[in-house]
mmCIF file of the N, C-alpha and C atoms, coordinates in Angstrom:
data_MODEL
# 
_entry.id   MODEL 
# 
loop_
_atom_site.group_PDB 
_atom_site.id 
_atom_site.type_symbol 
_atom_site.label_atom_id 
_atom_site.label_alt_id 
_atom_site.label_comp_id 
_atom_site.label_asym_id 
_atom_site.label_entity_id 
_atom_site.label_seq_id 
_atom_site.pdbx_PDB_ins_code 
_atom_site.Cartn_x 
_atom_site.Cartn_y 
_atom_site.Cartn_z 
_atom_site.occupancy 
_atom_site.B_iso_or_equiv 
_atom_site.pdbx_formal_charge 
_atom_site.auth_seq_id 
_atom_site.auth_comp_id 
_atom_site.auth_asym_id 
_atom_site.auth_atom_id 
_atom_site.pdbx_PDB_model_num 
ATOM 1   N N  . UNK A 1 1  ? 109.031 145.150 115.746 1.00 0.00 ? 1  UNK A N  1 
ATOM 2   C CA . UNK A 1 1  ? 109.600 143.842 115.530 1.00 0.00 ? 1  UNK A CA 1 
ATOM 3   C C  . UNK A 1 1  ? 108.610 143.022 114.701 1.00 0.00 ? 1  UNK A C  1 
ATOM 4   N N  . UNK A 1 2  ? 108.939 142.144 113.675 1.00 0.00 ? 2  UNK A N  1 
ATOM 5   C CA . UNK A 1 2  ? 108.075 141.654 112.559 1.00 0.00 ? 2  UNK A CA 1 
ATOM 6   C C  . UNK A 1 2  ? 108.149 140.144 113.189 1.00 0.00 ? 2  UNK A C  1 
ATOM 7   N N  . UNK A 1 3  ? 106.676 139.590 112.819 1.00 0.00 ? 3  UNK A N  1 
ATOM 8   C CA . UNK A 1 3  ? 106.586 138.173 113.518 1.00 0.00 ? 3  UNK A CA 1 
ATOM 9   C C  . UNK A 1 3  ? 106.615 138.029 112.653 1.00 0.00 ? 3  UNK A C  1 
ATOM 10  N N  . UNK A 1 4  ? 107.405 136.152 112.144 1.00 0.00 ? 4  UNK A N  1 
ATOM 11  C CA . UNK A 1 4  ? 107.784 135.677 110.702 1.00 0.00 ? 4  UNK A CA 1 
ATOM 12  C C  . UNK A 1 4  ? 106.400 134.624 110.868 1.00 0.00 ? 4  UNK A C  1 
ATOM 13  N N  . UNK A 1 5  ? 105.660 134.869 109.394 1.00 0.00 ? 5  UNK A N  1 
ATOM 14  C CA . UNK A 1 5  ? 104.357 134.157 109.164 1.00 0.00 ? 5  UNK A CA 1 
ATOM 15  C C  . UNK A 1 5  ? 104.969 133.254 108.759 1.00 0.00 ? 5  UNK A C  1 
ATOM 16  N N  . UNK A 1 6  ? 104.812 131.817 109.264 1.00 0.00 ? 6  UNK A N  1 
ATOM 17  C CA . UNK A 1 6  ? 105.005 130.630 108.202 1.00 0.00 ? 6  UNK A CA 1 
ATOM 18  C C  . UNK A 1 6  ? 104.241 129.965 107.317 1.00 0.00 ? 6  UNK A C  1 
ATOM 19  N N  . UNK A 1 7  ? 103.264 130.704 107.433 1.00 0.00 ? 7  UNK A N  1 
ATOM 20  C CA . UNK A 1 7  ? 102.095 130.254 106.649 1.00 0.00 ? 7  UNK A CA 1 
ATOM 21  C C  . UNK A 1 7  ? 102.504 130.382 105.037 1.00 0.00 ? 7  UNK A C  1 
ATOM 22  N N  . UNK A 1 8  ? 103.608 131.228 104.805 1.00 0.00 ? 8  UNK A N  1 
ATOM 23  C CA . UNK A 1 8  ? 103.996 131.999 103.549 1.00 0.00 ? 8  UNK A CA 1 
ATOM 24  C C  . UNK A 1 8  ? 105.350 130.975 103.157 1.00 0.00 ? 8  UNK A C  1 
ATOM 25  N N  . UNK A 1 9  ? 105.705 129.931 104.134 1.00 0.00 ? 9  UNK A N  1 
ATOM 26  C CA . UNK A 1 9  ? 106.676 129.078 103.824 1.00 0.00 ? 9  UNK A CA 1 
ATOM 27  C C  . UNK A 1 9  ? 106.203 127.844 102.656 1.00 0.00 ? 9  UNK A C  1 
ATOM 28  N N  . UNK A 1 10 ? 106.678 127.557 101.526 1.00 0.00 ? 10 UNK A N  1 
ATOM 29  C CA . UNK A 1 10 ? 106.335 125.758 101.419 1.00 0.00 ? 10 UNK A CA 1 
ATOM 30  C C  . UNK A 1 10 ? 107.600 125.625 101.724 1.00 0.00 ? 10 UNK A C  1 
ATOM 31  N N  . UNK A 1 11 ? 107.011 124.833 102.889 1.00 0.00 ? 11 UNK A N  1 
ATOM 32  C CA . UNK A 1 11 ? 108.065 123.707 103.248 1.00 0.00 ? 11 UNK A CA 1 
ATOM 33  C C  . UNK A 1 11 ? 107.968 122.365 102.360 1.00 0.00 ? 11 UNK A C  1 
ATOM 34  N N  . UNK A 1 12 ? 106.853 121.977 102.532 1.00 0.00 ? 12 UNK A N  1 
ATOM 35  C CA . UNK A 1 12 ? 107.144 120.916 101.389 1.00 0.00 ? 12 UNK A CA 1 
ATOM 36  C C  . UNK A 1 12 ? 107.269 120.820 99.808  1.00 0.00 ? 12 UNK A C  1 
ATOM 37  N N  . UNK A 1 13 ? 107.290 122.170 99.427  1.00 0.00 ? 13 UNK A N  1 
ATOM 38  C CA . UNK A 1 13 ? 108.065 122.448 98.178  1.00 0.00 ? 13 UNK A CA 1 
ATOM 39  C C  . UNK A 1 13 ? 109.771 122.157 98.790  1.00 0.00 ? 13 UNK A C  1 
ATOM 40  N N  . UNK A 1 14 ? 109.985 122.972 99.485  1.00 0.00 ? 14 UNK A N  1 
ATOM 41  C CA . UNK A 1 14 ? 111.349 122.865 99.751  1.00 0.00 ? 14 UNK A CA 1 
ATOM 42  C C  . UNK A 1 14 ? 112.117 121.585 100.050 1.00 0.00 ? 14 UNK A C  1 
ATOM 43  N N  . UNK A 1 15 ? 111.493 120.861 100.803 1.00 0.00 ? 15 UNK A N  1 
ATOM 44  C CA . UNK A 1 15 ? 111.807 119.384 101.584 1.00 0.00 ? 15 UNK A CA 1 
ATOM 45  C C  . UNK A 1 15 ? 112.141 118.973 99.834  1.00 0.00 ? 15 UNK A C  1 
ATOM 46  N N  . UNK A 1 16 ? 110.697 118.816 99.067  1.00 0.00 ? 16 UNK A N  1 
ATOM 47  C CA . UNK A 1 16 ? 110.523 118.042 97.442  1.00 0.00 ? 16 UNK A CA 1 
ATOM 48  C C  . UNK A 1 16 ? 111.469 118.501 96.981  1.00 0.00 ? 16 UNK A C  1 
ATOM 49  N N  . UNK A 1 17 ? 112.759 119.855 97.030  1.00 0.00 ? 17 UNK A N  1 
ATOM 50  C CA . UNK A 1 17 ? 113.525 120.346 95.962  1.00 0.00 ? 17 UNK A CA 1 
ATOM 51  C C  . UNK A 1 17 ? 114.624 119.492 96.619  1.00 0.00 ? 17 UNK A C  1 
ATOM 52  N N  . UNK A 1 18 ? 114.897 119.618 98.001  1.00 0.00 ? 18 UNK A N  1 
ATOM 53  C CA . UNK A 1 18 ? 116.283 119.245 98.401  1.00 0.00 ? 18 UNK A CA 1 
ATOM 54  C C  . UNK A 1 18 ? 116.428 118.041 98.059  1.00 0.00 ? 18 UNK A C  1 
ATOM 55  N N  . UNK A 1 19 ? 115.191 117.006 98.140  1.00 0.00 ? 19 UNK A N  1 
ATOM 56  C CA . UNK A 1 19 ? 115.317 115.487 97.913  1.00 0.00 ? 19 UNK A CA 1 
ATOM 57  C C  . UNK A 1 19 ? 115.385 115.578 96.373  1.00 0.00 ? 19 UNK A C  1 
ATOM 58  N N  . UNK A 1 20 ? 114.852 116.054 95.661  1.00 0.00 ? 20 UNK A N  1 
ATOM 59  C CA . UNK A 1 20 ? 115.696 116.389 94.089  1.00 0.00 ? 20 UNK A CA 1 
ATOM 60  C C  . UNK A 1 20 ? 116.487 116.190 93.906  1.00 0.00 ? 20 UNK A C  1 
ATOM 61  N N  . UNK A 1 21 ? 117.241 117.112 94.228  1.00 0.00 ? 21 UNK A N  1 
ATOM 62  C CA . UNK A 1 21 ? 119.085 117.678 94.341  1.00 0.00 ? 21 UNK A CA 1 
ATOM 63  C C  . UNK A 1 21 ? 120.011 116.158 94.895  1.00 0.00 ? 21 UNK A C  1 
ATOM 64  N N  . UNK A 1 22 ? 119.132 116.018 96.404  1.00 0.00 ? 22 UNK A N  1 
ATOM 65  C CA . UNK A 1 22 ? 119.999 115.016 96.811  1.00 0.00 ? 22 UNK A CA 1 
ATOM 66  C C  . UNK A 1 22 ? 119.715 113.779 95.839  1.00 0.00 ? 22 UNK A C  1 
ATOM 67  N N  . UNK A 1 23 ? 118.790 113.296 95.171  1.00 0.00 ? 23 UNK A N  1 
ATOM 68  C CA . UNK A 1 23 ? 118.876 112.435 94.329  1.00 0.00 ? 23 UNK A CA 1 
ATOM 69  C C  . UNK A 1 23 ? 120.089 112.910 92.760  1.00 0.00 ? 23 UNK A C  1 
ATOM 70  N N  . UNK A 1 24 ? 120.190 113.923 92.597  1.00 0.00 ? 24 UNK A N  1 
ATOM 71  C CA . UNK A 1 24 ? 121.085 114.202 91.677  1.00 0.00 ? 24 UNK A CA 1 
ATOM 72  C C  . UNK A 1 24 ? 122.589 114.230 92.138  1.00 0.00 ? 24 UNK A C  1 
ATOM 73  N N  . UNK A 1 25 ? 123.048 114.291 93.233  1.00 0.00 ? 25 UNK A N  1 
ATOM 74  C CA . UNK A 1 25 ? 123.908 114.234 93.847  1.00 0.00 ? 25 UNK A CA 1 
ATOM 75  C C  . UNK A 1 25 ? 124.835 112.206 93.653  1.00 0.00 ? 25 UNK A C  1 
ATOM 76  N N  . UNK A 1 26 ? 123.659 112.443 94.332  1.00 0.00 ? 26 UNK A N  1 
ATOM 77  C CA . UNK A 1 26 ? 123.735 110.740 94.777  1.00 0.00 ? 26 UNK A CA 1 
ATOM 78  C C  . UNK A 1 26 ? 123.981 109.784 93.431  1.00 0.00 ? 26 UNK A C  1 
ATOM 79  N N  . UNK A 1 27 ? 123.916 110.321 91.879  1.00 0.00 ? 27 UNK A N  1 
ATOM 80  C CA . UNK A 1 27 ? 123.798 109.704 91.051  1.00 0.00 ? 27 UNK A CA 1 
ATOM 81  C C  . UNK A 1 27 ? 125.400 109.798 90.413  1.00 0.00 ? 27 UNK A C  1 
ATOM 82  N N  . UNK A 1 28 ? 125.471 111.684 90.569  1.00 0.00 ? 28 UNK A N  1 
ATOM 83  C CA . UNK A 1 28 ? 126.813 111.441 90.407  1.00 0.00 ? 28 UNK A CA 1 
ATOM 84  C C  . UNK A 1 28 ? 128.329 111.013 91.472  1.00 0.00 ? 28 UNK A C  1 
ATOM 85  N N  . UNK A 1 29 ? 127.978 111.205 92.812  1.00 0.00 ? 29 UNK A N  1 
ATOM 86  C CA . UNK A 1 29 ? 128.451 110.278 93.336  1.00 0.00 ? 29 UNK A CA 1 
ATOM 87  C C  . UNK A 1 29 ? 128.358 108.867 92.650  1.00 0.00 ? 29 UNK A C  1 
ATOM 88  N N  . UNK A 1 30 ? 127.763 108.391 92.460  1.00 0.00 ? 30 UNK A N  1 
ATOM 89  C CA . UNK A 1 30 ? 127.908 106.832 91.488  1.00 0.00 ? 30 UNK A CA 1 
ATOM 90  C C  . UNK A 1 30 ? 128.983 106.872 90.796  1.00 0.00 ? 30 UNK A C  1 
ATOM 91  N N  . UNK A 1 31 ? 129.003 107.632 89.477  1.00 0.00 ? 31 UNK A N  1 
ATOM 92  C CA . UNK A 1 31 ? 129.312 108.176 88.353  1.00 0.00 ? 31 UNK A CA 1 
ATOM 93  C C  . UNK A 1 31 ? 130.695 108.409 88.671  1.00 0.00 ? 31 UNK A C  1 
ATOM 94  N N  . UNK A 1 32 ? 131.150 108.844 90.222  1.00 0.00 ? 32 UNK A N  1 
ATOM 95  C CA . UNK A 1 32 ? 132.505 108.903 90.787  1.00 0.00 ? 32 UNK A CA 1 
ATOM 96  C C  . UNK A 1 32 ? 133.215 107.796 90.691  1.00 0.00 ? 32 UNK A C  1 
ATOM 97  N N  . UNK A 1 33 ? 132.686 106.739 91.542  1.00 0.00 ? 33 UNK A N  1 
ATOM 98  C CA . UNK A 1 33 ? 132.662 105.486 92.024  1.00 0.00 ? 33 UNK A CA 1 
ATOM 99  C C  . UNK A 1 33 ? 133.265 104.716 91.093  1.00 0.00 ? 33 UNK A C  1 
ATOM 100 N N  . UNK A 1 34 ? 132.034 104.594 89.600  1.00 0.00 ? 34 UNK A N  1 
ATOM 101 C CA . UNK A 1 34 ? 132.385 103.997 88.462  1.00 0.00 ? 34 UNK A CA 1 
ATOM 102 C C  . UNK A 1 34 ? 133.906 104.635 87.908  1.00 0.00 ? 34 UNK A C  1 
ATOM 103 N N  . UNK A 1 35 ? 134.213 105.570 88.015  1.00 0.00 ? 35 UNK A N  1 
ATOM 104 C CA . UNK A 1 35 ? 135.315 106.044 87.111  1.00 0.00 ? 35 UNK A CA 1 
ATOM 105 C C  . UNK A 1 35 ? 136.378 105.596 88.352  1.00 0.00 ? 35 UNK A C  1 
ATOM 106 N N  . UNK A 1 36 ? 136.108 105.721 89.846  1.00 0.00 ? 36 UNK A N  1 
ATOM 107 C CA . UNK A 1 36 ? 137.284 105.054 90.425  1.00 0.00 ? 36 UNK A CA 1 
ATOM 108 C C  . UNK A 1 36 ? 137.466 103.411 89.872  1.00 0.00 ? 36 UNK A C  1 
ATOM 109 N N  . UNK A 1 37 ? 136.326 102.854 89.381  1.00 0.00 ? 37 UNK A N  1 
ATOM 110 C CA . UNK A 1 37 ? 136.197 101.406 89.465  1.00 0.00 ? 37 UNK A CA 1 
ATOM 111 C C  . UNK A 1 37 ? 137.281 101.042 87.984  1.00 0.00 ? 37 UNK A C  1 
ATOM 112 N N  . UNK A 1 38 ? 136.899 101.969 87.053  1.00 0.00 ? 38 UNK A N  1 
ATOM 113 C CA . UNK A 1 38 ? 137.505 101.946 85.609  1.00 0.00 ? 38 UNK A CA 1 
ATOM 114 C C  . UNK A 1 38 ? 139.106 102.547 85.697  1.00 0.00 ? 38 UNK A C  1 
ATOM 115 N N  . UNK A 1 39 ? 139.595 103.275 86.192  1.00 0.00 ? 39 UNK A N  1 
ATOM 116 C CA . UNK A 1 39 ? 140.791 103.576 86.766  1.00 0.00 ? 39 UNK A CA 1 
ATOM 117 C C  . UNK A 1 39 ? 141.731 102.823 85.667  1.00 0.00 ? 39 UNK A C  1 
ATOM 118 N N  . UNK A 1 40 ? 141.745 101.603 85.888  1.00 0.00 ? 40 UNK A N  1 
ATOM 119 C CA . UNK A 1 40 ? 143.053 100.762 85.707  1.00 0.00 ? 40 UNK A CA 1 
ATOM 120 C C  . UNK A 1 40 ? 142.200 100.420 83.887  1.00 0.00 ? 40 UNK A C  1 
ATOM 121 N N  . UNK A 1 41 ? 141.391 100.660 82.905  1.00 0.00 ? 41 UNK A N  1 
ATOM 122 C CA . UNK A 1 41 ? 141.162 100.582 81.899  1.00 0.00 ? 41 UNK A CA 1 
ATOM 123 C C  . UNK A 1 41 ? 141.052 101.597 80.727  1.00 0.00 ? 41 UNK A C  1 
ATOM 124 N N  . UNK A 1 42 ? 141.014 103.084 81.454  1.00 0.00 ? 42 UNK A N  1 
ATOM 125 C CA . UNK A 1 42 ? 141.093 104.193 81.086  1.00 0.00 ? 42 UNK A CA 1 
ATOM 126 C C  . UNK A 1 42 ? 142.063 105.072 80.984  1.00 0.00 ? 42 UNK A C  1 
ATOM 127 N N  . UNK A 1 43 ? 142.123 105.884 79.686  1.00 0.00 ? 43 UNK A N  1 
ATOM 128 C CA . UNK A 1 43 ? 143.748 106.485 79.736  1.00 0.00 ? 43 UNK A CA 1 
ATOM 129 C C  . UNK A 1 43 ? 143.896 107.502 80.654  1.00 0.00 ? 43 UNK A C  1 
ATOM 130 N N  . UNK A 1 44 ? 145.005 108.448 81.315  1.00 0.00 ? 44 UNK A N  1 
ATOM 131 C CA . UNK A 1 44 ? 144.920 109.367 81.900  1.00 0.00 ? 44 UNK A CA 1 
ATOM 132 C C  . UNK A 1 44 ? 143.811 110.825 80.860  1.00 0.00 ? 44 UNK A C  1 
ATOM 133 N N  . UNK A 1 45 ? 143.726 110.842 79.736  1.00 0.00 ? 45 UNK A N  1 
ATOM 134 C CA . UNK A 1 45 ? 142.785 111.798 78.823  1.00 0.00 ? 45 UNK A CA 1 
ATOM 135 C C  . UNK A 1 45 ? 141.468 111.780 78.825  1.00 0.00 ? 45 UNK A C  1 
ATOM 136 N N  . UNK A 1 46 ? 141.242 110.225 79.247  1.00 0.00 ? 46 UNK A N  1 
ATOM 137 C CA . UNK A 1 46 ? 139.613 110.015 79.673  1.00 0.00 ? 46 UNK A CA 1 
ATOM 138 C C  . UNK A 1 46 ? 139.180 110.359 80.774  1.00 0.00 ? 46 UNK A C  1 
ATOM 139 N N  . UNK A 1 47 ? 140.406 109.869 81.645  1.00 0.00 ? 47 UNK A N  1 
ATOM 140 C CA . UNK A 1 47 ? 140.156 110.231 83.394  1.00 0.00 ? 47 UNK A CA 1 
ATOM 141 C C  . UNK A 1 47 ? 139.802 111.702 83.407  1.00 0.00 ? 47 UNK A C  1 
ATOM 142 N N  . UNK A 1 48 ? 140.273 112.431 82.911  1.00 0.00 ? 48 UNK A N  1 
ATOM 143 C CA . UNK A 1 48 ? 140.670 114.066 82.861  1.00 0.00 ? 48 UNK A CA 1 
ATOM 144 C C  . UNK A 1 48 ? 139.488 114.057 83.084  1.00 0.00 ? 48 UNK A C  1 
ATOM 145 N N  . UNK A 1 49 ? 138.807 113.677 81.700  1.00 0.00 ? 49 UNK A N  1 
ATOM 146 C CA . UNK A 1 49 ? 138.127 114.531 80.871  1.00 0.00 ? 49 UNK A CA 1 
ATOM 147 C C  . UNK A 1 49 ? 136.466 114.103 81.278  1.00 0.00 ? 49 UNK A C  1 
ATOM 148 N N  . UNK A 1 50 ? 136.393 112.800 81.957  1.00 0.00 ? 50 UNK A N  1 
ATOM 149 C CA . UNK A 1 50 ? 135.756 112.209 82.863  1.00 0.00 ? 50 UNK A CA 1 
ATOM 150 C C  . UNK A 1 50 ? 135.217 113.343 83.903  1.00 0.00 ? 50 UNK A C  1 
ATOM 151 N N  . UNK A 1 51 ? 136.482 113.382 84.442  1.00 0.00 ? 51 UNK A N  1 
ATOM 152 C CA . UNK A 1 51 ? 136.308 114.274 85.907  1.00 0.00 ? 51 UNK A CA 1 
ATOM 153 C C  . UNK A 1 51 ? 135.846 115.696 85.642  1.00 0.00 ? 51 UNK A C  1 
ATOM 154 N N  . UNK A 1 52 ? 136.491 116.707 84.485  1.00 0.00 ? 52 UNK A N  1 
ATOM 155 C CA . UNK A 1 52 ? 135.845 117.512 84.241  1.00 0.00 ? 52 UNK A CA 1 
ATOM 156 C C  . UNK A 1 52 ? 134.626 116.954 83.988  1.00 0.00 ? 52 UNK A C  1 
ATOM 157 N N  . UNK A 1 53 ? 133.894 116.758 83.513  1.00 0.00 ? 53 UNK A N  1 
ATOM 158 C CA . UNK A 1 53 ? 132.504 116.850 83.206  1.00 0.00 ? 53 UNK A CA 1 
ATOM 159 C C  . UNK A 1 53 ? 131.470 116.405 84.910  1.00 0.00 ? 53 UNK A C  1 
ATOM 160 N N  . UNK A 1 54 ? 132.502 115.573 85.588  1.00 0.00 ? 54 UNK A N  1 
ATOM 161 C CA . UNK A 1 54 ? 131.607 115.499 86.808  1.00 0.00 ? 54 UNK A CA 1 
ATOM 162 C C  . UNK A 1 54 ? 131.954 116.498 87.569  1.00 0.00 ? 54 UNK A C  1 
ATOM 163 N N  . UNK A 1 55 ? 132.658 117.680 87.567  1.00 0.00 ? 55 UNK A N  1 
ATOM 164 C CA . UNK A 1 55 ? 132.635 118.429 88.621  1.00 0.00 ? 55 UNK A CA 1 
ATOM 165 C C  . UNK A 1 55 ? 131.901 119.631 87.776  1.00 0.00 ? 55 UNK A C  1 
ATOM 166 N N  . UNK A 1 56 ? 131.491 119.697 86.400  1.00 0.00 ? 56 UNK A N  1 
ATOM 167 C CA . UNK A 1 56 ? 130.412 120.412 85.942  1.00 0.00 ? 56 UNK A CA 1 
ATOM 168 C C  . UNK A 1 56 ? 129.314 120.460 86.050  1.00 0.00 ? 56 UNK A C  1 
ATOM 169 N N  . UNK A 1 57 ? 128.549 118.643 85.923  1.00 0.00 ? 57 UNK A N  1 
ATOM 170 C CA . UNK A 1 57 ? 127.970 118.700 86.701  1.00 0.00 ? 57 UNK A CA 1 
ATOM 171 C C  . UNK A 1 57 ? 127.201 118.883 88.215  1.00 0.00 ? 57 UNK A C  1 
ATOM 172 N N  . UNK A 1 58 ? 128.234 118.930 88.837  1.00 0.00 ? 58 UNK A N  1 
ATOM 173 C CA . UNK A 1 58 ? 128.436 118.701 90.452  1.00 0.00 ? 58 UNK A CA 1 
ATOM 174 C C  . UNK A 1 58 ? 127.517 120.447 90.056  1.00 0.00 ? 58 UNK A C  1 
ATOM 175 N N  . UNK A 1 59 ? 128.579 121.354 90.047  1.00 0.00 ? 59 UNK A N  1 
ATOM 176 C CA . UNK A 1 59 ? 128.035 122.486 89.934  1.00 0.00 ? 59 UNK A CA 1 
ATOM 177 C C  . UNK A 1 59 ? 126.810 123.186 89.216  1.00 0.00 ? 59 UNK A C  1 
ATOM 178 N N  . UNK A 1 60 ? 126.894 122.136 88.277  1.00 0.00 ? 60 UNK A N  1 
ATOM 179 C CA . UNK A 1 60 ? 125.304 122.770 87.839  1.00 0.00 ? 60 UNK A CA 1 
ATOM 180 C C  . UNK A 1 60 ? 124.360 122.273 88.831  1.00 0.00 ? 60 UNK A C  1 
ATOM 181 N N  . UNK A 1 61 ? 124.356 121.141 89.077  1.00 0.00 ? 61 UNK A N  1 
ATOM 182 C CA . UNK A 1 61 ? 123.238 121.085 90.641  1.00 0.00 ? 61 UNK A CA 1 
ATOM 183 C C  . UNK A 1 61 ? 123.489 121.704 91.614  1.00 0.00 ? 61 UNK A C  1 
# 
């Protein structure tokens, strides 16, 4: 049976990546927000085309 060394962990690399991410998250959440806010000024072709690009991003993070 193998004892797991944690000595071989960064955790605080890891903690530093997730708070990354969650800051990239959190921005395009905004970026949501704003396009709900613009709704009523934007054509349905922008909305589209809006949303594609935030769920591209979504996925590239």
């Amino acid at each position: 049976m193998a004892i797991c060394d944690f000595k071989n962990f960064d955790l605080a690399g890891k903690a530093k990546n997730h708070q990354n991410i969650a800051d990239k998250l959190w921005l395009v959440r905004e970026k949501y927000v704003s396009l709900l806010t613009d709704l009523n000024r934007l054509s349905i072709n922008d909305i589209t085309n809006e949303n594609a690009t935030l769920i591209h991003e979504t996925h590239y993070i």
